[in-house]
N, C-alpha and C positions, 0 to 999 in steps of 0.2 A: 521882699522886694516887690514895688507893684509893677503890675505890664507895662510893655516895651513901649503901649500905644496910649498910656496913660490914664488907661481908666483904674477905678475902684477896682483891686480885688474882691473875686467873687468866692464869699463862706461855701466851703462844699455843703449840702444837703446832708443832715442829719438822717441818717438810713431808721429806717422807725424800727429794727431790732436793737437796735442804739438805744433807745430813746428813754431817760429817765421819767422816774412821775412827774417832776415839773414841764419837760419838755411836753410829755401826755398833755397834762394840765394845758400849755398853753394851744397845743394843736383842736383846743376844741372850739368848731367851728360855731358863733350864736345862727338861730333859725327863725329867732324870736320870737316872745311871747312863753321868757323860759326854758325854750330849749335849742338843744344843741347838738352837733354832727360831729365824731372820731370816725375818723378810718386810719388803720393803723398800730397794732398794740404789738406785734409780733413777739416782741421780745418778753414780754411777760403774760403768756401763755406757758397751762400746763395740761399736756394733751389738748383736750376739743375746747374746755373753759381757759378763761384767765384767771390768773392768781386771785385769789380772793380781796386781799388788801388794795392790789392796784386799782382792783373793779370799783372797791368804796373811794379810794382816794381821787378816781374820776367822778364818782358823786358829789363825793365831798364840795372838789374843786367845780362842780355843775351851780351849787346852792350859792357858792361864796362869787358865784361870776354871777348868778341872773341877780342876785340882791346883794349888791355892796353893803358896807357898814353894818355886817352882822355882829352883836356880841360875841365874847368868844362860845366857843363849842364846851358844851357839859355833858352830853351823852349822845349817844346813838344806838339806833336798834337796826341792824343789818340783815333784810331777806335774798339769802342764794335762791332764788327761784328755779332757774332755769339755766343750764350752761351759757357765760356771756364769753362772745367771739371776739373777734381783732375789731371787726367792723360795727360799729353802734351808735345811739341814739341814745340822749342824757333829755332829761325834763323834772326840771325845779317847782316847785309851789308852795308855797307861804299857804300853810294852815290856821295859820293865827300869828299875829304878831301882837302882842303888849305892851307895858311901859317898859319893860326889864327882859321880856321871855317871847324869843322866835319858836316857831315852829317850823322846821320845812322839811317836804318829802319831796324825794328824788325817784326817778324811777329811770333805771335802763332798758333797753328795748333794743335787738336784733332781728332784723327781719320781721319787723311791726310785732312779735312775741314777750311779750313782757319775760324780763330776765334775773333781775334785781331791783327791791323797794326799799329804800332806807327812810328813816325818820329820825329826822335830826333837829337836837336839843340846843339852843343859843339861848346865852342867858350873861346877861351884863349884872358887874359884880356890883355891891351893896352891903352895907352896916350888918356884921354878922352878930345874929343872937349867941353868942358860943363858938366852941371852936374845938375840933378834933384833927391834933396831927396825923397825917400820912404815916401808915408804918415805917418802918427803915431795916430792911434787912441784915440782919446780922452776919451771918457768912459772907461777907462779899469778897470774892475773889477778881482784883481786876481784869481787863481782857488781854492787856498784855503778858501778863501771867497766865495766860490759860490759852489751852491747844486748838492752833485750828481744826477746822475740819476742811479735810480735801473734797472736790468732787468727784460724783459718783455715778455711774450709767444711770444710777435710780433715782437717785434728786434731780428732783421737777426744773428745768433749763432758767427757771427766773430766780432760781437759787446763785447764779453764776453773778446776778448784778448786789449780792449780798455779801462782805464779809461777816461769817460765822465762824464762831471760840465756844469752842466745850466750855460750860459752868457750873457745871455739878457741883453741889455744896460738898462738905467732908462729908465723908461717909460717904457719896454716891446717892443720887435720888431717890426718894420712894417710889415705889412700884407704881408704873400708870404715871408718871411725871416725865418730862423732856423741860430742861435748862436751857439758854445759849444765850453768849454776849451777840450781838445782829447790828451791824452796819450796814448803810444804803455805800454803796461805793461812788451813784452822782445822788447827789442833796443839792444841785444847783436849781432855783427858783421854788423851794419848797417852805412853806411857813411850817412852824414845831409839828401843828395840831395834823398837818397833813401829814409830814413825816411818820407818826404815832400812828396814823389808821394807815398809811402806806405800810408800815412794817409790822403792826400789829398780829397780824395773822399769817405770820411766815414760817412760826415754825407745824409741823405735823401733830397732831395731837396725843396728850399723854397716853390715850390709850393705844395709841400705836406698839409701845412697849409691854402692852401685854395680849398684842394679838397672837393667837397660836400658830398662824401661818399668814404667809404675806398675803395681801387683798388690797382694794381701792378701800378709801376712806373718803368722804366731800361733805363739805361744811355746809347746815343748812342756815341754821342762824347765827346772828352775831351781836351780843348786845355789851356796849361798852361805856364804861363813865372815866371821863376825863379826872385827874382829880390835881384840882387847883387850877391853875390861868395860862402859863406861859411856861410850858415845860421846858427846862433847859438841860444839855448834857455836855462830856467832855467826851470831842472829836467824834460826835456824829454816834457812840456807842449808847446800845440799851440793854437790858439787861430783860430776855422774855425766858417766859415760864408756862406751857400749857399742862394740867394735870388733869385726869379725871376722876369725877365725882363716883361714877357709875358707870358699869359699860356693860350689857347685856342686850338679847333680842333683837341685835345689829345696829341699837345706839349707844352714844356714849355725849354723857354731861359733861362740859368740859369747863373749869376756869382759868381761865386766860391774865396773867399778871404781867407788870411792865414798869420795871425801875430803873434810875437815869443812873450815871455811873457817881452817884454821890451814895448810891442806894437806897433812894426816898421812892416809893412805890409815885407812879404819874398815871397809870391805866390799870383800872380795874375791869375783866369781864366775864363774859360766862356766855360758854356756845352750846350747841348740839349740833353733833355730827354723826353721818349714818355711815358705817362701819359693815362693808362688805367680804366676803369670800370665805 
């Protein structure tokens, strides 16, 4: 019902621990000349940094605001520098642009400290010489068939804007592997490809599963290839898998996999994370 005195009601103010990646997305202020002002992330902070996905999917959304009319996204190579805060600075640059193939690096920046460099692949599609289908997982367990997970005093507070479902294939995972079906719970203003790098890096790394006692783990790089154009899924569900390749001398190699609920793989990657205590 609107007031007694006739005007427009007034939308309450979206509290920024509310705040979904689109919402992020759109709070970002331009400065021009590329770049751009957030204050604000509260809600997808874990401890002193932010979630690692949110942070690229503010890049992301940095590159796709200073340059409209990007091809779609084919890869990206993601540097965790420096713990990134609530409060930040995004800056877009066109490396090279083509007939077919962008280039652009984003960098974020706290407190004038460089935090985060991404370098991001666009490449508009074209007559292909060949063609290799996307694997298709065989086990596929859907997610309403599989268990959630509750929350826990020790999952990181930006786990709370995720629904997460156990996925372990039969048998239970190989050693050094972590499964989970992962939903964003607001998807409101988000395109596929940001969704992807928003949820991409949510779950903990396989080698979590075989550390000998509990410790911090933080992601240093992140490099990931889109695969195909316009990832599609049913209800907002994907399907992540991080395992490791190797884990010794307090790193661990890690590949990062990402299939839509039809179980056609859409994200291939492969990280390094340094592996404390």
């Amino acid at each position: 019902m609107p007031p007694a005195d006739g005007t427009d009601p007034v939308e309450p103010a979206l509290h920024e621990a509310d705040m979904g990646l689109g919402a992020l997305a759109a709070r970002l202020v331009p400065l021009g000349e590329g770049r751009f002002k957030l204050d604000g992330a509260a809600g997808w902070m874990q401890g002193r940094t932010m979630y690692g996905g949110a942070a690229a999917s503010i890049a992301y959304a940095a590159a796709v605001k200073a340059f409209p009319g990007l091809p779609p996204l084919r890869a990206a190579q993601v540097g965790f520098v420096a713990p990134v805060g609530e409060h930040l600075e995004a800056e877009a640059v066109m490396l090279r642009q083509g007939r077919s193939v962008a280039q652009v690096e984003t960098s974020l920046y706290c407190d004038g400290a460089l935090v985060q460099r991404t370098l991001w692949l666009f490449g508009a599609g074209r007559g292909s010489n060949g063609s290799v289908a996307a694997r298709i997982e065989p086990e596929l367990v859907q997610p309403e068939d599989s268990p959630s997970l509750g929350s826990t005093d020790m999952a990181p507070a930006f786990t709370a804007r995720m629904d997460m479902r156990r996925a372990d294939p039969a048998g239970g995972s190989p050693h050094g592997t972590i499964r989970r079906w992962v939903r964003l719970k607001d998807r409101a203003d988000l395109d596929p490809v940001a969704e992807l790098v928003g949820i991409g890096d949510a779950l903990p790394p396989g080698s979590a599963r075989a550390m000998e006692r509990l410790g911090p783990i933080s992601s240093i790089t992140w490099a990931l290839t889109i695969l195909g154009e316009v990832p599609a899924t049913r209800e907002g569900w994907w399907l992540l898998e991080t395992s490791s390749n190797h884990m010794g001398n307090g790193f661990s190699s890690e590949t990062l996999r990402l299939w839509n609920s039809e179980g056609v793989e859409v994200m291939h990657g492969l990280q390094s994370v340094a592996v404390f205590g």
